[in-house]
C-alpha positions in Angstrom: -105.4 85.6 12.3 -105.0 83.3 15.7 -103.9 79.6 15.6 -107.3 78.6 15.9 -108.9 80.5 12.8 -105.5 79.4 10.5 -106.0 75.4 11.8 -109.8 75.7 10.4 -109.0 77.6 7.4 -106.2 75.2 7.0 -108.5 72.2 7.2 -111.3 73.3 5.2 -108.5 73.7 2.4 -107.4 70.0 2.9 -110.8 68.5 3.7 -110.1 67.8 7.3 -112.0 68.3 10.4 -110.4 70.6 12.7 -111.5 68.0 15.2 -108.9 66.0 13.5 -106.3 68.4 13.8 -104.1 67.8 16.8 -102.2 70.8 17.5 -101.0 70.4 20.8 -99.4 67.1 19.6 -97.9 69.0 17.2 -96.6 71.8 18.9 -95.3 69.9 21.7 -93.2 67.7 19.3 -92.3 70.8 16.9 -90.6 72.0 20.5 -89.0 69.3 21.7 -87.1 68.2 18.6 -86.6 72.7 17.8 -85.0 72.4 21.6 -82.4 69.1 20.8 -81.8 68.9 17.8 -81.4 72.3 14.9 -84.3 74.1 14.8 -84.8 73.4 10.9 -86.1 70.0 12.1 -89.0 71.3 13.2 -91.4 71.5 10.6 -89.6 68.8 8.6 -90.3 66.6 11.5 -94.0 67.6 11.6 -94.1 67.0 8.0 -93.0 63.4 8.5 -95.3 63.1 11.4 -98.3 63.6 9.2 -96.5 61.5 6.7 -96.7 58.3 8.9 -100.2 58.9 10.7 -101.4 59.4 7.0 -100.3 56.0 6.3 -101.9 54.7 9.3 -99.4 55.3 12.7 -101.0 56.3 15.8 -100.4 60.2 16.2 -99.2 59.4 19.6 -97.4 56.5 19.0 -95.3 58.2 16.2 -95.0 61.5 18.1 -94.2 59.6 21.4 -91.2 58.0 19.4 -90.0 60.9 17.7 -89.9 63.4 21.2 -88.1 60.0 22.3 -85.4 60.4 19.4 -85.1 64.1 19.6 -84.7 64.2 23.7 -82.0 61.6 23.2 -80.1 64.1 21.3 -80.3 66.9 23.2 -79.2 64.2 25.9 -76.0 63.3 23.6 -75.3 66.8 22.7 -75.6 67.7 26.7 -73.4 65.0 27.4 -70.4 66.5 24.7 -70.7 69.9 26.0 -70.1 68.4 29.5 -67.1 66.3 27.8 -65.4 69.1 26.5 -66.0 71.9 29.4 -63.1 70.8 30.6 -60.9 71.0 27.9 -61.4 74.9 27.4 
């Protein structure tokens, strides 16, 4: 089964239009926050995407802050490894 044929099997199951379905959003935020933050954050994060833009947040809007929240991580956790490099 592709990603295509599971998001419109998915949908039908829910009673969403695949049209509704914005997978690259999605993916793009399931990477960035898998990249800075632990990798179990992921889905959960997805999750509580859909959680807010089912209680009316702008897909974007929400996604926008939450790459924002997870880059600043990776930033932070960038900035310790640099911090203790010299130390080893």
């Amino acid at each position: 089964m592709t990603l295509d044929q599971w998001v419109k099997a998915a949908c039908a199951e829910l009673g969403i239009a695949p049209t509704d379905a914005s997978v690259s959003l999605v993916l793009n935020l399931a990477r960035d926050v898998a990249h800075n933050t632990v990798r179990p954050a992921a889905p959960v994060t997805a999750y509580l995407l859909g959680l807010a833009v089912g209680r009316g947040a702008n897909p974007h809007e929400a996604a926008a802050a939450l790459t924002a929240l997870a880059m600043a991580q990776g930033d932070t956790a960038a900035g310790q490894n640099d911090e203790t490099a010299g130390e080893r």
